[in-house]
C-alpha positions as a printed NumPy array, in Angstrom:
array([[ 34.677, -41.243,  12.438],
       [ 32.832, -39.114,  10.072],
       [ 33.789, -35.839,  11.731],
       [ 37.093, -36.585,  11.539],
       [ 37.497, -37.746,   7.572],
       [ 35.765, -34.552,   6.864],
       [ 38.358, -32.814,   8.737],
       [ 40.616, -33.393,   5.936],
       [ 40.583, -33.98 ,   1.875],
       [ 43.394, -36.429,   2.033],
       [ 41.985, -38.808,   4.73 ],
       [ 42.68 , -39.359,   7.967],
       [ 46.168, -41.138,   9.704],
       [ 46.126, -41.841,  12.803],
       [ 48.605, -42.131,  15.305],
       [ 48.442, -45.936,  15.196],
       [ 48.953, -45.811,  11.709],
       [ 45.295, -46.58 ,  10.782],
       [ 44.862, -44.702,   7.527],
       [ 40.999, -44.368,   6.555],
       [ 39.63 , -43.201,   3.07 ],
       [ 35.882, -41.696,   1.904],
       [ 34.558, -42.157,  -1.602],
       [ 31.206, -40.32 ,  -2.582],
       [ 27.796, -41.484,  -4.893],
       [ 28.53 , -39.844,  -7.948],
       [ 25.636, -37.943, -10.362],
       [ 26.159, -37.967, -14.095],
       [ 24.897, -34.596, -14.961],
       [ 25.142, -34.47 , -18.233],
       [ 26.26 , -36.717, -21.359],
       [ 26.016, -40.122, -20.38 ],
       [ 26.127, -42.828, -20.692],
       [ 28.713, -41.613, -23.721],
       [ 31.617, -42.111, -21.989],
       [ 31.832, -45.702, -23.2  ],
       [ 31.286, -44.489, -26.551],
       [ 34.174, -41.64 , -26.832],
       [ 31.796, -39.178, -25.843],
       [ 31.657, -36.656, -23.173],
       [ 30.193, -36.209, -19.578],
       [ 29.446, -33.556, -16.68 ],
       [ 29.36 , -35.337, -13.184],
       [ 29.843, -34.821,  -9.514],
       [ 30.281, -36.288,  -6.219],
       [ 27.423, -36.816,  -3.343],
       [ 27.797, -35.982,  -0.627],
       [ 25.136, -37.288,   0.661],
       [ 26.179, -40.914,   0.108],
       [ 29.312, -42.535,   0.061],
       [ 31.566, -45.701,   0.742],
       [ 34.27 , -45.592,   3.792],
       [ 37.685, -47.739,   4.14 ],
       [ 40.034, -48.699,   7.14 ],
       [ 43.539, -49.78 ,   6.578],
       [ 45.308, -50.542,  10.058],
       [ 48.541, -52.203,   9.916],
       [ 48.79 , -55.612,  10.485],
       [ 50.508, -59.057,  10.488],
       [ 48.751, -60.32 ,   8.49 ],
       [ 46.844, -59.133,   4.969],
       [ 43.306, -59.721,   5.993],
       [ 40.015, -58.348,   4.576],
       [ 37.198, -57.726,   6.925],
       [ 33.588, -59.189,   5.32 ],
       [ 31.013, -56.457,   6.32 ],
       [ 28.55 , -57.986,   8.298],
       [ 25.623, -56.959,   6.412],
       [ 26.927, -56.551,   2.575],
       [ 29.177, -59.7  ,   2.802],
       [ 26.696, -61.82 ,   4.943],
       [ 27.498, -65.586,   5.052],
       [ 25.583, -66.528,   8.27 ],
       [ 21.456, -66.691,   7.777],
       [ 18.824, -67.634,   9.941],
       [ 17.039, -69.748,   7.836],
       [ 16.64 , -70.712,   3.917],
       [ 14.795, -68.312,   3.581],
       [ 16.395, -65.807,   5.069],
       [ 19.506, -66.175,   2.928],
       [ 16.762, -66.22 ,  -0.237],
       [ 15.673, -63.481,   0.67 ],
       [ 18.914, -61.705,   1.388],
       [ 20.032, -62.705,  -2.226],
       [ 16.734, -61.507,  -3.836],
       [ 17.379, -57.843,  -2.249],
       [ 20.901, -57.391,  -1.934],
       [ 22.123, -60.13 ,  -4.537],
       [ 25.443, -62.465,  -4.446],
       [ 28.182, -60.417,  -4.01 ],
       [ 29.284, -57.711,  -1.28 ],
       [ 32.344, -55.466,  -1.226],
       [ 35.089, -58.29 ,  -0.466],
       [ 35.769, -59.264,  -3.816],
       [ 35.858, -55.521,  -4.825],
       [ 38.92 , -55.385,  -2.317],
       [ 40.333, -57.996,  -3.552],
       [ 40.199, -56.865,  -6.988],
       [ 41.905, -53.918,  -6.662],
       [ 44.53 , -54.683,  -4.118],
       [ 45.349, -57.163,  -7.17 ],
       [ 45.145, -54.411,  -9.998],
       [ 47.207, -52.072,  -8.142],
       [ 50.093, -54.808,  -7.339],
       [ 50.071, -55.344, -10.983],
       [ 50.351, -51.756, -11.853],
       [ 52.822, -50.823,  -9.849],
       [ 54.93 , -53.987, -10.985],
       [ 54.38 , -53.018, -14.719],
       [ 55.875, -49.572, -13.657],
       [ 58.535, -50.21 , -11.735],
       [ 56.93 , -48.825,  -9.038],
       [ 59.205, -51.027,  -5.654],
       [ 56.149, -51.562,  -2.858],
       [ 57.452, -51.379,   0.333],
       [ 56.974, -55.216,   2.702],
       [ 54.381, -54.555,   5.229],
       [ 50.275, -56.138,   5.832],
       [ 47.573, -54.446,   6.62 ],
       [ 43.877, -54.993,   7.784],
       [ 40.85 , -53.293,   5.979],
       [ 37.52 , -53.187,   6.257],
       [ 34.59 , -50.599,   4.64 ],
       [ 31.08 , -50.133,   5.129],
       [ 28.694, -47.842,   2.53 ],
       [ 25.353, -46.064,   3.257],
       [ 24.756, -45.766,  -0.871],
       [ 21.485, -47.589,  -1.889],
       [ 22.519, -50.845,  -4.267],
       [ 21.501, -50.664,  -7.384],
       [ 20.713, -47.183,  -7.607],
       [ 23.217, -45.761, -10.557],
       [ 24.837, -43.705,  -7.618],
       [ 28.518, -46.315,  -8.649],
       [ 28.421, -47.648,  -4.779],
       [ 30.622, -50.45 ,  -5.91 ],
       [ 33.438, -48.094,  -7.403],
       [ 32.975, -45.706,  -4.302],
       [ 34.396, -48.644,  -2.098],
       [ 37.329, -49.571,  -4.825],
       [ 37.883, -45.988,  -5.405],
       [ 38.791, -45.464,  -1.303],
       [ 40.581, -48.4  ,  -1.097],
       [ 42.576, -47.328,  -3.792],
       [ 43.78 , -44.006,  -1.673],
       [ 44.189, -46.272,   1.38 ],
       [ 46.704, -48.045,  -0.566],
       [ 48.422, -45.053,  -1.858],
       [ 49.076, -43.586,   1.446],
       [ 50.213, -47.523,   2.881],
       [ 52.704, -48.062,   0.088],
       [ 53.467, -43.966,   0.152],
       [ 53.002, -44.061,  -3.558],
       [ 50.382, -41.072,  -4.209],
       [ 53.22 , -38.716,  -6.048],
       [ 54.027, -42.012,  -8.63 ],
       [ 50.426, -42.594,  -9.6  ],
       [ 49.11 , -39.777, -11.613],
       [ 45.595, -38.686, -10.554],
       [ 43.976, -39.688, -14.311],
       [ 45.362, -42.969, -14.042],
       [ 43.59 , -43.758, -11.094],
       [ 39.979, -43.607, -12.737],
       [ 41.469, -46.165, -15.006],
       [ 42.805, -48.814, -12.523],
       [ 39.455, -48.459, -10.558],
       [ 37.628, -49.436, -13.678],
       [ 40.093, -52.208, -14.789],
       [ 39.372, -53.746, -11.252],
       [ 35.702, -53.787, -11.669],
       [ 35.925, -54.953, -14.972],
       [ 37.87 , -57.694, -13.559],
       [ 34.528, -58.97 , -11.794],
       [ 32.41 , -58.549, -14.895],
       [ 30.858, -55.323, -13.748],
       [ 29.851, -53.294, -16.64 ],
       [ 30.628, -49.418, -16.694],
       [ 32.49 , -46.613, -18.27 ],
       [ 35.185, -44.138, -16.731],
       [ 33.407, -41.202, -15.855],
       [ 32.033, -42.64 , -12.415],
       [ 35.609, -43.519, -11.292],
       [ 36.303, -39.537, -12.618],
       [ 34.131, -38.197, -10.216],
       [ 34.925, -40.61 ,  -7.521],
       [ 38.692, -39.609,  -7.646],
       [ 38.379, -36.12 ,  -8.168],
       [ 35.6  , -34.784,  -6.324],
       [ 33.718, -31.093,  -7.272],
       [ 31.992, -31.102, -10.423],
       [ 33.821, -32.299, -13.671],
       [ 33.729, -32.266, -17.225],
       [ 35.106, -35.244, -19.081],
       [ 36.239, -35.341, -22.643],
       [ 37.072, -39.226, -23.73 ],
       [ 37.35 , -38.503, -27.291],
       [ 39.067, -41.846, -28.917],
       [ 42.262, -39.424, -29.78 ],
       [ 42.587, -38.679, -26.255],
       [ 42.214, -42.528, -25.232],
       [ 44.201, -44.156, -27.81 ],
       [ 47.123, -41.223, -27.   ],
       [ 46.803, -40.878, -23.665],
       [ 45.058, -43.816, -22.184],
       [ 41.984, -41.405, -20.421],
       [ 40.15 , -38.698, -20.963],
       [ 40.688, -34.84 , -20.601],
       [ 38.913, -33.787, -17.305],
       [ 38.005, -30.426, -16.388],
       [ 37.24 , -29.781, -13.064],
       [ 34.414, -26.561, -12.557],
       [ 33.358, -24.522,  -9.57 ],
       [ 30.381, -26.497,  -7.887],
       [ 28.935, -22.547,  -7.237],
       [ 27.934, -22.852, -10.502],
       [ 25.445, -25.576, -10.221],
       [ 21.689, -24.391,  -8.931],
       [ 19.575, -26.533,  -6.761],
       [ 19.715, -30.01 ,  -7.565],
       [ 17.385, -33.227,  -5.655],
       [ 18.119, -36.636,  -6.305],
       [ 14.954, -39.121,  -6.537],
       [ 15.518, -42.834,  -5.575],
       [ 13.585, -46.104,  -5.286],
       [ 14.051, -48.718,  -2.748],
       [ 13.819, -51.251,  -5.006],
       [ 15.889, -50.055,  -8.152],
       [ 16.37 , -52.13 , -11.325],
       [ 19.939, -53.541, -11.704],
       [ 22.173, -50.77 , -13.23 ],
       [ 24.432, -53.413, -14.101],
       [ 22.942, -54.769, -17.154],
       [ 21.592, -51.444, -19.012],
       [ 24.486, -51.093, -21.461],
       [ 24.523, -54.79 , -22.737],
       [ 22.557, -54.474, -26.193],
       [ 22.883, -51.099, -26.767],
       [ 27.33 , -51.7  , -26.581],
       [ 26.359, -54.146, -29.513],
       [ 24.622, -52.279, -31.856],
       [ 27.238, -49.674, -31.297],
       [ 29.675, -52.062, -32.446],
       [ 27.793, -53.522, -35.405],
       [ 27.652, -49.767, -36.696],
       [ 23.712, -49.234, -35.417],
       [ 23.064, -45.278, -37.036],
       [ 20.395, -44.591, -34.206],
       [ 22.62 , -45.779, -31.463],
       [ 25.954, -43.948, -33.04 ],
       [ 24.461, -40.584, -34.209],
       [ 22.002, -40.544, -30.57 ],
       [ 25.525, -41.369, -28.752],
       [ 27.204, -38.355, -30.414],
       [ 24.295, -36.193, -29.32 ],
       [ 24.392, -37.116, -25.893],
       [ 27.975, -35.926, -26.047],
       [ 26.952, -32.655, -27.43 ],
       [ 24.957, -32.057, -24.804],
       [ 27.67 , -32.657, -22.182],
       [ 29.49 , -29.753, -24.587],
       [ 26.567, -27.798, -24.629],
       [ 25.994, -27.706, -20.764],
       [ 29.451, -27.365, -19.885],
       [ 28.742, -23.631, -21.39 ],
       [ 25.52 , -23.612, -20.214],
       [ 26.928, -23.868, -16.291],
       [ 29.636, -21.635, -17.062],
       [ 27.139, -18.603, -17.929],
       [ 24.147, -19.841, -15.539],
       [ 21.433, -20.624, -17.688],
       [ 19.891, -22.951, -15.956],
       [ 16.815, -22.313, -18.37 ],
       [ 19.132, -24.174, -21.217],
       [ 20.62 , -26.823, -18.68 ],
       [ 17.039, -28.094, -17.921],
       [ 16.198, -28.636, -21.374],
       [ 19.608, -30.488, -21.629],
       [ 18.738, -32.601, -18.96 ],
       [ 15.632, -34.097, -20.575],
       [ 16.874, -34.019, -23.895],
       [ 19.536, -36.356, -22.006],
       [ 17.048, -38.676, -20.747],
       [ 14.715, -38.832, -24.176],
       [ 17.742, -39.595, -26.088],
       [ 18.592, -42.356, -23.788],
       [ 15.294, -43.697, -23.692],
       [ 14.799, -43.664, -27.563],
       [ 17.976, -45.831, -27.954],
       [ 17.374, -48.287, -24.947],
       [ 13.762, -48.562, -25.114],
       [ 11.051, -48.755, -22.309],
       [ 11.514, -52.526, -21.715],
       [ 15.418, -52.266, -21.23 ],
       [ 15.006, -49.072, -18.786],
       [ 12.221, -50.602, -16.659],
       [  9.122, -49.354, -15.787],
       [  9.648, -48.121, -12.207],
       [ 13.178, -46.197, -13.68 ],
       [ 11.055, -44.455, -15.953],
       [  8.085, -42.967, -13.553],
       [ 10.891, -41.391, -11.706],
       [ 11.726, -39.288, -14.488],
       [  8.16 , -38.636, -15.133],
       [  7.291, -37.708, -11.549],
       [  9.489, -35.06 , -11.709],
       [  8.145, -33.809, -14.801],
       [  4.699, -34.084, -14.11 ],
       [  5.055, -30.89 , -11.945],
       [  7.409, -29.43 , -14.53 ],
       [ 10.487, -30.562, -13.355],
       [ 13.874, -31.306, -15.532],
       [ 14.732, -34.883, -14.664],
       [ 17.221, -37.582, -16.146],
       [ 18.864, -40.885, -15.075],
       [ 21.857, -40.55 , -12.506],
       [ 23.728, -43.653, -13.985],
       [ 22.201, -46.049, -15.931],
       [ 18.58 , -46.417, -13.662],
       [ 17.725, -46.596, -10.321],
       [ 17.811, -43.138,  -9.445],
       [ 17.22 , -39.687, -10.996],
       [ 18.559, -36.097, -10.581],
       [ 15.853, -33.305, -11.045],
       [ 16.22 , -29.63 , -11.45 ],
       [ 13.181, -27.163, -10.506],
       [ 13.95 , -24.242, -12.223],
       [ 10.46 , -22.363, -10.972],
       [ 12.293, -22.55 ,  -7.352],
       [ 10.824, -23.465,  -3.709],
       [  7.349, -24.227,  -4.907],
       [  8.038, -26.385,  -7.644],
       [ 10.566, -28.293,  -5.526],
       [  7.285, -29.239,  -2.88 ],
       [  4.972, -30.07 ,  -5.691],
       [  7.925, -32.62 ,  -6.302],
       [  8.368, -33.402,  -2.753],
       [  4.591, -34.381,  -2.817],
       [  4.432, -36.056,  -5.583],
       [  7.053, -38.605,  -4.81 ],
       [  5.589, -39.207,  -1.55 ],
       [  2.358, -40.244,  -3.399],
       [  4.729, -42.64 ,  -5.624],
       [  6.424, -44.352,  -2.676],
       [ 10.212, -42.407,  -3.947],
       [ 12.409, -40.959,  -1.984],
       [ 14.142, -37.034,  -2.522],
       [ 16.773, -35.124,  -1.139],
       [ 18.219, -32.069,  -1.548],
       [ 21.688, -32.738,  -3.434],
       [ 24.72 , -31.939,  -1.627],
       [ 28.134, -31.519,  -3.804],
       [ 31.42 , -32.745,  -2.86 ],
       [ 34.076, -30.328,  -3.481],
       [ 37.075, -31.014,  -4.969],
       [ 38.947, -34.789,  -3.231],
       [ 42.427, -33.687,  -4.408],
       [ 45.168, -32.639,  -2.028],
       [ 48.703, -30.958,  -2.626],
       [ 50.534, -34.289,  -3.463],
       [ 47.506, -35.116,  -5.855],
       [ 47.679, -31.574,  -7.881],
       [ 51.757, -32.095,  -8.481],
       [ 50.637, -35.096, -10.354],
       [ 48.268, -34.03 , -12.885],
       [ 49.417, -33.917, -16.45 ],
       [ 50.269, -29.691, -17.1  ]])
């Protein structure tokens, strides 16, 4: 199954009409978490993560529950305790649900005729919860294509709006989050977002830029087993933001700066500059959140990585962190050791090229 969806960037259709769809774990690079605050982000898509949907054609519109993410059946009380302690309440059904709903609703609103038909669908995900890699928009965010190629709508829903009704169908569930995950999810590569509020109020999404992944150096992603919620990071700081908080509006325009400022700095390849963005990224975050809000184990992953010199920042919003080892293949074993000793775990980053096909490129705004 996996050979085959690699096989192709649109997916894979099978002769029984079976359409299946893979999202990647996205990395925010650079800039965030700004884009909730008009500013501006770099991000990618992992590769070595990411969420995979079915759609077969059936009688029928039925959602498969995974068996392991949408668990109903326990052995015991305290099995299910236990299940809910580590994995929480909710798997990827409702996320389904959610956006089958969204889209029906957009495509209504535009006059977009869906053609009668059901369909089965069911996903599974190898990206760690809670980890800031945006699992739960990874399994919206291939769903989403399934049900562009089902209703053979792809040409009438413009590639930036898709980011958009992603978000809306999260939001929908409470889940707390800005655009530029959904970006990354739907276009693959590396991309530079710019959600200035006159873009958004004219447009209704940012300006996104997509760059040559060449241009990125070595890159390992850090991650703990047992991650802090990256659901609830933004909630005081979204507030202060609102009540006109100087520290949390001018630190929120610097963070987009350095989105800016590393978008140049990838372009010519000094990596010397984008390391010192990186932590400047992380330090800014950390002096508006605060210790307490980021968590303890979040922030010794940063400092792991720069304990043997390493550049080192937040993926998301906590629960995993993307370092850079500018001195090379040494440096990147004194990091390999050194999150051994602290019970992490570290790959080597792997980029996702670009996600969009022919029929995707004719719809991007010119």
């Amino acid at each position: 199954m996996d050979q085959n969806m690699n096989s192709t960037k649109e997916g894979l259709i099978s002769g029984s009409g079976a359409i299946q769809h893979k999202a990647y774990a996205r990395v925010g690079l650079l800039g965030n978490p700004s884009d909730v605050y008009f500013g501006k982000t770099i991000s990618f898509s992992l590769a070595n993560f990411w969420a995979f949907v079915t759609l077969e054609p059936s009688p029928h519109l039925i959602i498969n529950p995974h068996p392991i993410h949408d668990l109903v059946q326990f052995d015991s009380l305290d099995h299910l305790v236990n299940r809910l302690q580590s994995e929480g309440y909710y798997g990827g059904v409702r996320l389904l649900m959610s956006i089958f709903k969204l889209f029906h609703k957009h495509c209504k609103d535009n006059n977009i005729n869906l053609s009668p038909g059901n369909f089965t669908l069911s996903y599974d995900t190898n990206i760690p919860r809670q980890a800031g890699l945006s699992g739960s928009s990874a399994i919206v965010c291939a769903a989403l294509s399934c049900l562009l190629d089902f209703y053979k709508v792809r040409h009438l829903i413009k590639v930036e709006v898709r980011p958009n009704l992603i978000l809306s169908a999260e939001k929908e569930l409470g889940i707390v989050a800005g655009l530029q995950d959904r970006v990354a999810q739907v276009y693959g590569g590396l991309v530079h977002m710019d959600f200035s509020k006159e873009n958004m109020d004219k447009m209704g999404h940012g300006i996104y830029t997509p760059m040559d992944i060449s241009l990125l150096p070595p890159l390992h992603l850090i991650y703990a087993e047992n991650p802090s919620d990256s659901g609830k990071v933004h909630s005081t700081i979204r507030q202060r933001w609102l009540n006109g908080d100087e520290l949390v509006i001018s630190s929120m325009k610097e963070v987009a700066d350095i989105a800016a400022e590393g978008k140049s700095a990838i372009l010519q390849k000094n990596y010397q500059k984008l390391a010192e963005l990186m932590n400047r990224n992380f330090d800014l975050r950390r002096c508006m959140f605060g210790d307490e809000c980021l968590g303890a184990l979040n922030i010794e992953m940063v400092e792991v990585a720069r304990r043997v010199g390493a550049a080192s920042k937040f993926t998301g919003s906590g629960g995993a962190v993307v370092a850079f080892c500018p001195e090379g293949p040494p440096q990147v074993k004194r990091l390999e050791d050194e999150c051994r000793k602290a019970g992490f775990s570290i790959q080597a980053i792997q980029v996702v090229p670009s996600c969009l096909n022919d029929v995707d490129l004719k719809t991007l705004s010119k």
